[in-house]
C-alpha positions as CSV (number, residue, x, y, z in Angstrom):
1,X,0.0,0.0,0.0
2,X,1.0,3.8,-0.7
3,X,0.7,6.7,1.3
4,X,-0.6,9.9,-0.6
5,X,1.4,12.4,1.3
6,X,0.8,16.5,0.7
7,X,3.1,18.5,1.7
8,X,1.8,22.2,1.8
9,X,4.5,24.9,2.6
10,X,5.4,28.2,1.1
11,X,8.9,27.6,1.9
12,X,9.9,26.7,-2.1
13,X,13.4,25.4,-1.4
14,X,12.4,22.9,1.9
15,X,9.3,21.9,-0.4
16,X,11.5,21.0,-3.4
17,X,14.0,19.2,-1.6
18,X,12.3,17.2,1.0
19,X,9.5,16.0,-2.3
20,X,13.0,15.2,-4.1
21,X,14.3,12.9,-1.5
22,X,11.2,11.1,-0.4
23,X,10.4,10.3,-4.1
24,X,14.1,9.4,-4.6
25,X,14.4,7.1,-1.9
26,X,11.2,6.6,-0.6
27,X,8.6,6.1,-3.6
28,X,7.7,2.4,-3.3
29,X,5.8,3.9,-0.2
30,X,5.1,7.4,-0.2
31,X,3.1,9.3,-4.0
32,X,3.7,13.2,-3.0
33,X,1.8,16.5,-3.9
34,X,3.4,19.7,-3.1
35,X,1.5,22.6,-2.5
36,X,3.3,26.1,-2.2
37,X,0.4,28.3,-1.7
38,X,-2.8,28.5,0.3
39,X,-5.2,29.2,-2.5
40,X,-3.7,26.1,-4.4
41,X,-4.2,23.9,-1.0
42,X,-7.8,24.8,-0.6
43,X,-8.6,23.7,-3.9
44,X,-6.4,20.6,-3.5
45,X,-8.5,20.0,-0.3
46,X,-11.9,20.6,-1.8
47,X,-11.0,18.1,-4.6
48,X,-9.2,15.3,-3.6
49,X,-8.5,13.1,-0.2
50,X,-4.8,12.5,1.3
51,X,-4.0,9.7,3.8
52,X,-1.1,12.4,5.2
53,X,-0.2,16.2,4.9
54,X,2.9,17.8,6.1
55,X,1.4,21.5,6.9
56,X,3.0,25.1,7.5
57,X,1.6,26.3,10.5
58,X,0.7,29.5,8.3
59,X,-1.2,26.6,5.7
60,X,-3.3,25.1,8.0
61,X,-4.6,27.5,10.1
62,X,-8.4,27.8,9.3
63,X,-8.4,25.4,6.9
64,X,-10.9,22.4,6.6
65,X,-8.9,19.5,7.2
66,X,-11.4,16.8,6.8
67,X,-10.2,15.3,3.5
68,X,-6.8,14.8,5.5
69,X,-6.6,11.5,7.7
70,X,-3.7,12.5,9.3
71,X,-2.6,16.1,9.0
72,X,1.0,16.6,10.5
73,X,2.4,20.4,11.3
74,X,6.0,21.2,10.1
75,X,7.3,22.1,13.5
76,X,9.6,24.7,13.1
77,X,10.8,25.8,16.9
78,X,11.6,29.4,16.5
79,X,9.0,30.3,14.9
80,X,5.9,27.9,15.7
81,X,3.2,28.8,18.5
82,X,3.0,25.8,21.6
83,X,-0.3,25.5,20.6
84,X,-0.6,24.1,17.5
85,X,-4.2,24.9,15.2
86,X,-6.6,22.3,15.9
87,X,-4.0,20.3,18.5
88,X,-2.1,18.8,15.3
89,X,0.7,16.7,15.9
90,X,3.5,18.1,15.5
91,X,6.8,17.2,13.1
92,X,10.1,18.7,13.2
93,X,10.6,20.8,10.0
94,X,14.3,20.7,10.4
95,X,16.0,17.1,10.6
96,X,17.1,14.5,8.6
97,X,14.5,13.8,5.8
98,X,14.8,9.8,6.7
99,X,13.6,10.6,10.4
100,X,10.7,12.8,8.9
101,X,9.7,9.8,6.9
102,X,9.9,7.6,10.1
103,X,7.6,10.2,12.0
104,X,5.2,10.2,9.3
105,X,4.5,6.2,8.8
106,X,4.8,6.3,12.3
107,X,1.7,7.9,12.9
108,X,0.2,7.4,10.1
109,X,0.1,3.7,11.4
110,X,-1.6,4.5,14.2
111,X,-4.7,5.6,12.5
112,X,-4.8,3.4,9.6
113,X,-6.5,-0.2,9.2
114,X,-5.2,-1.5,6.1
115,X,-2.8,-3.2,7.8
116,X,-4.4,-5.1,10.6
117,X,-5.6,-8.5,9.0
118,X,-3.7,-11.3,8.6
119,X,-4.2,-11.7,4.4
120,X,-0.1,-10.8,4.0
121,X,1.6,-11.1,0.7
122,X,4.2,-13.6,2.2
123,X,8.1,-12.6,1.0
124,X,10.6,-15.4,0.4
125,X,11.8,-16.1,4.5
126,X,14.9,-17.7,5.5
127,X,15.6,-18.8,9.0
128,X,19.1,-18.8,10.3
129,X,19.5,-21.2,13.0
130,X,21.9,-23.2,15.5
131,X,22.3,-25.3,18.0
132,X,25.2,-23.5,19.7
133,X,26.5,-20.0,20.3
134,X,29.6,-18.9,18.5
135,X,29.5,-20.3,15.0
136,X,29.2,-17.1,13.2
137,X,25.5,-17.3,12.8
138,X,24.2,-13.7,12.6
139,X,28.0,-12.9,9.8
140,X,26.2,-16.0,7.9
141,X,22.8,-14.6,8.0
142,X,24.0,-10.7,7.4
143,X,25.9,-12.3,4.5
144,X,23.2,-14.4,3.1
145,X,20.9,-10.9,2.7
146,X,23.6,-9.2,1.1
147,X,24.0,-11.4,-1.5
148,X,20.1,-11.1,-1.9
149,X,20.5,-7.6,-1.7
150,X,23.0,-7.5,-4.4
151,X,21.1,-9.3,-6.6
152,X,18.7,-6.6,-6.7
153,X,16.0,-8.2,-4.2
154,X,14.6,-6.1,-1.5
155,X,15.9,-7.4,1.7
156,X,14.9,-6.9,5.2
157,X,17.3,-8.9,8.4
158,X,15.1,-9.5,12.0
159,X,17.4,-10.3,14.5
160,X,14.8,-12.7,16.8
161,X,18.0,-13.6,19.7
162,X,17.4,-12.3,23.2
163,X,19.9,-10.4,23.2
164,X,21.2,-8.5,19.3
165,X,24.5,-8.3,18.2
166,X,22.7,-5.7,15.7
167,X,24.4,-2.7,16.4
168,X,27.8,-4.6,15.6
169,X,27.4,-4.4,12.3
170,X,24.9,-1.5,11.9
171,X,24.4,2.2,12.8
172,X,21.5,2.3,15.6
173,X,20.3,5.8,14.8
174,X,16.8,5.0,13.9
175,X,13.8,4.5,16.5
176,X,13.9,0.9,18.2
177,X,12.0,-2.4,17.2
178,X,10.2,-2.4,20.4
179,X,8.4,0.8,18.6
180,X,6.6,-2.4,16.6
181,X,6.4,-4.3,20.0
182,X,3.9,-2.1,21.4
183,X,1.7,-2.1,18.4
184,X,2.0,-6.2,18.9
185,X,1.0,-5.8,22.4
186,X,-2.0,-2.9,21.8
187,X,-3.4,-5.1,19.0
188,X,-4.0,-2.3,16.8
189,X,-2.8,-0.2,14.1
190,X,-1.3,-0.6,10.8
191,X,2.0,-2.6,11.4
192,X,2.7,-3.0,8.0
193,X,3.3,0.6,7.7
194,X,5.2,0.7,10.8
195,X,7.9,-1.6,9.9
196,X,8.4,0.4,7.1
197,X,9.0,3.7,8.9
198,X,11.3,2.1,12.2
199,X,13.5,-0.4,9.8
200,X,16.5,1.4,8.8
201,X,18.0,0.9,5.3
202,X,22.6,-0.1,5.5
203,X,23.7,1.7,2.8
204,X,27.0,-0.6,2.0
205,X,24.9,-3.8,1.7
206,X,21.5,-2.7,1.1
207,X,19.9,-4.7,3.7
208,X,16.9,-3.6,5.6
209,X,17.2,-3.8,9.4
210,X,15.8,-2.7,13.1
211,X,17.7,-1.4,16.0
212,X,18.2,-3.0,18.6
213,X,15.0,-3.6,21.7
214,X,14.7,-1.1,23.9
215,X,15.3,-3.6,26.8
216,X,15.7,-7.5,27.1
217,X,12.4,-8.0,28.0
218,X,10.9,-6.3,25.2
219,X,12.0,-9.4,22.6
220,X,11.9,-12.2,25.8
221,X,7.7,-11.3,26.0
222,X,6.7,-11.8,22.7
223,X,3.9,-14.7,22.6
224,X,4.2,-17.1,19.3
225,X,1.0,-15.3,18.4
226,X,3.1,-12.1,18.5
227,X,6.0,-13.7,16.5
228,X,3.9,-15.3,14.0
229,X,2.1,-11.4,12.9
230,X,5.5,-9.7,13.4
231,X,7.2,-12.0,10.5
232,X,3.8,-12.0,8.4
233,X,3.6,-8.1,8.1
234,X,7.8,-8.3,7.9
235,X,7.1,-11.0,4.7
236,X,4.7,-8.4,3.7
237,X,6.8,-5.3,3.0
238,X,10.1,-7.1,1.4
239,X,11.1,-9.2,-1.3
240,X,13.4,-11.5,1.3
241,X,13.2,-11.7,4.9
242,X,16.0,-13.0,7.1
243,X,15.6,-14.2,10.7
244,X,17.9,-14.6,13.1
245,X,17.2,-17.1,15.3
246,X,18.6,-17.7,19.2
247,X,20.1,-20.9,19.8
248,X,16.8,-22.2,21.5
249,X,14.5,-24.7,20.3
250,X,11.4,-23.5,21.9
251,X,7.4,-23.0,20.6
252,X,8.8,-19.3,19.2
253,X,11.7,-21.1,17.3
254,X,9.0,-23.8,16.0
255,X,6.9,-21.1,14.6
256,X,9.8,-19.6,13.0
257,X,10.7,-22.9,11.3
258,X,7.2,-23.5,10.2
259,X,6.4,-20.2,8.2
260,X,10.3,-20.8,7.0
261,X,10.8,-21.4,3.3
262,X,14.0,-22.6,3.9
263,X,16.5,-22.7,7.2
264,X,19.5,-22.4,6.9
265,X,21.6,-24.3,9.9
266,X,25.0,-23.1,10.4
267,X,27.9,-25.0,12.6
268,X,31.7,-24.7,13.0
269,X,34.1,-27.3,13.8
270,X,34.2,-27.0,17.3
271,X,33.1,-31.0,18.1
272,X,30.3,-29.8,20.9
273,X,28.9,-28.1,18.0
274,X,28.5,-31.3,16.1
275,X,27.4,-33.3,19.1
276,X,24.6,-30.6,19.8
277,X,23.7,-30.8,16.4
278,X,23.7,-34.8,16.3
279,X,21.4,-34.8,19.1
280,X,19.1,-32.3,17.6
281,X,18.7,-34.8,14.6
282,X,17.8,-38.1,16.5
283,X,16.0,-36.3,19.9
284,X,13.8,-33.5,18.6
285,X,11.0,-34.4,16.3
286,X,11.4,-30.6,14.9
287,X,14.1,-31.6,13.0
288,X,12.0,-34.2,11.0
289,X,9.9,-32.0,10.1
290,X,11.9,-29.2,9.1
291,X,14.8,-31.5,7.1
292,X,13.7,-30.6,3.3
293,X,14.0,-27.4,4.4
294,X,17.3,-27.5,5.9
295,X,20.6,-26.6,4.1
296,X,23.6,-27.0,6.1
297,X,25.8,-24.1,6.4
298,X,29.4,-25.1,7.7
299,X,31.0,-22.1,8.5
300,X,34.6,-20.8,9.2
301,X,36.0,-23.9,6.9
302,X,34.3,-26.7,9.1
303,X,34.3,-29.8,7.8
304,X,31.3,-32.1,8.4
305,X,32.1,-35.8,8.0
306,X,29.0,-37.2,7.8
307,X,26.3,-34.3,6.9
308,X,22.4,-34.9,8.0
309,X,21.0,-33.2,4.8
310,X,21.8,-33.5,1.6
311,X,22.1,-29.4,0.7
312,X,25.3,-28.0,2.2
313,X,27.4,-24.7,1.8
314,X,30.9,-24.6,2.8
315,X,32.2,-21.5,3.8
316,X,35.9,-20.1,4.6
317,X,37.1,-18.8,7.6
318,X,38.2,-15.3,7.6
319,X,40.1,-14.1,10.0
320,X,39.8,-10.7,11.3
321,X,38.0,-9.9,14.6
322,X,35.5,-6.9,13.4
323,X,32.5,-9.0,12.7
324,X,31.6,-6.3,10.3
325,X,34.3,-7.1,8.2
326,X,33.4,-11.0,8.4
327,X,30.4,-10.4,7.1
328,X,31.2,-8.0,4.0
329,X,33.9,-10.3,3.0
330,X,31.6,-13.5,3.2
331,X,29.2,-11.8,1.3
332,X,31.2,-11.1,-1.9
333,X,31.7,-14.7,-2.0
334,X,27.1,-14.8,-1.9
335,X,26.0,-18.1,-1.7
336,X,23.0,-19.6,-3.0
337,X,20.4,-22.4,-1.3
C-alpha cells in the first residue's frame, strides 16, 4: 500500500528538496503532492482526499482539514506557537528527511486499518539457525541478505535472539524495534506501515534492518501469536526476509521454522557443535519436520564428516576480529540455497 502524502508549505526550497528525496528514496511507499500556496491547498482539499499532509503552520490555520486523515504540522521551533491549530501533531521541520519519513508512517500507522488482518503477501523467509553459540550465525545470515541484496531483491534482516549483536554491524540511529512491539502488544494499528518507517536501510549492503529492543524483555515477552504477525507483516513489505534465530528450540523457534521457506543451519568445527547438532537430529521431532527445508551451512571452513542433509554450503574462515568485516567479506563470495 502507498501513502498519498501533501506536503503544503510556502517555503519553495524545503518543499522541493524534501518532495525530491522522499520520491528518490522513498517512492515504493510514499506518492507526493506539493502545495506552495494557500489558494492552491484549498482547492487541493476541496478536490481530492490525502491519507497524510505535512502543513506550515501558516497553511493550516483555518483550513478544513477533513479530507486529510492524518494532517501533521511542520514544526519549526523558532518560529511555531505551543499550541498548534486544531491540536495537530506536531513534526520537526528541520531534521534528517529519513527521520521525517519515520515520524510520518509512524503515525500514520496508528490511524490506519489497512494493515491489521492477517491476508499478508508472504516474501521469500529464510531462518538462520543453531544449535550452539559462537559459529558465526548472525556474519552467515547478514551475508546471506547481502548477497540477496546484491542481486537486486529487497531485503529486510530480523534479529529474533534475546539479546542483538545488531548494532555490531549497523548504525543504531533510527527509532527501536520495540516501537513495533507495542503495536504487537496494543493489538491495533497498521503494522505493515510501521515496519516500514522504524526499519533502517545499511547503505553498503542494502539490507533492511531494526535497532536493537529497547530492553531485554521487550523481545523475551513476545507470545508465538506475536512472532507469528511480526514476521507475516515483515514477509509483507520485502522481497526476502531473514531471521535470526537464538540458539533455542522453543514453541517461538517452531513457529519460526514453520512459516520458513527454507533454514539455513550453520555449525563450525568445534566437536560440541557437532554433538549438539547430532542430538538435535535423532531427539527433537522438529528436526524431521523441518529436514527438506534445511541446508547445512558449515561455516569458518568446518568440515562435516558425515552431513544430516543432503544441501550444504561450505564457507571459509576469515580471519579478522571486526565482525563487520566477516560479514562484508563472506558476502562477496554470496552463496545460493
Amino acid at each position: 500500500m502507498r501513502i498519498k502524502l501533501l506536503i503544503a508549505t510556502g517555503d519553495s526550497s524545503y518543499a522541493e528538496h524534501l518532495s525530491n528525496h522522499i520520491a528518490e528514496h522513498h517512492s515504493d511507499v510514499i506518492d507526493i503532492v506539493v502545495c506552495r500556496t494557500r489558494e492552491r491547498l484549498l482547492e487541493l482539499l476541496a478536490a481530492s482526499r490525502f491519507d497524510a499532509a505535512l502543513l506550515d503552520e501558516s497553511m493550516a490555520e483555518g483550513a478544513d482539514l477533513s479530507s486529510i486523515c492524518l494532517p501533521l504540522l511542520l514544526w519549526a521551533q523558532d518560529e511555531c506557537n505551543d499550541a498548534a491549530p486544531g491540536a495537530l501533531v506536531k513534526i520537526k521541520k528541520y531534521q534528517r528527511i529519513s527521520s521525517i519519513v519515520t515520524d510520518v508512517l509512524e503515525q500514520y500507522s496508528k490511524v490506519s486499518t489497512s494493515g491489521r488482518g492477517d491476508d499478508f503477501d508472504k516474501a521469500s523467509i529464510t531462518a538462520v539457525w543453531s544449535p550452539a553459540g559462537g559459529v558465526g550465525k548472525t556474519s552467515v545470515a547478514l551475508a546471506y541478505a547481502a548477497g540477496k541484496a546484491s542481486g537486486g531483491k529487497q531485503v529486510l534482516y530480523l534479529n529474533m535472539e534475546s539479546f542483538s549483536g545488531i548494532s555490531v554491524y549497523f548504525a543504531q540511529t533510527g527509532k527501536s524495534i520495540s516501537t513495533v512491539f507495542e503495536m504487537l502488544e496494543n493489538r491495533e494499528g497498521d503494522i505493515k506501515t510501521l515496519i516500514r518507517g522504524v526499519s533502517r536501510l545499511d547503505g553498503d549492503s542494502g539490507v533492511a534492518y531494526f535497532c536493537c529492543p529497547g530492553n531485554y524483555d521487550d523481545m523475551n515477552i513476545l507470545t508465538v501469536a506475536d512472532v507469528s504477525t511480526l514476521i507475516c507483516a515483515c514477509a509483507a513489505v520485502t522481497d526476502e526476509l531473514v531471521i535470526d534465530m537464538s540458539c533455542a528450540c522453543d514453541e517461538r523457534a517452531r513457529k519460526i521454522f514453520e512459516l520458513a521457506d527454507r533454514v539455513l543451519i550453520v555449525v563450525d568445527q568445534a566437536s560440541t557443535t557437532q554433538a549438539k547438532l547430532a542430538l538435535f537430529s535423532v531427539q527433537h521431532n522438529v528436526f524431521t519436520r523441518i529436514k527438506s527445508k534445511i541446508t547445512l551451512v558449515a561455516n569458518k571452513g568446518a568440515v562435516v564428516a558425515a552431513p544430516l542433509v543432503g544441501a550444504v554450503v561450505r564457507l571459509p574462515y576469515i580471519q579478522s576480529a571486526n565482525e563487520r568485516t566477516v560479514f562484508k567479506t563472506l558476502s562477496c563470495n554470496s552463496f545460493e540455497v
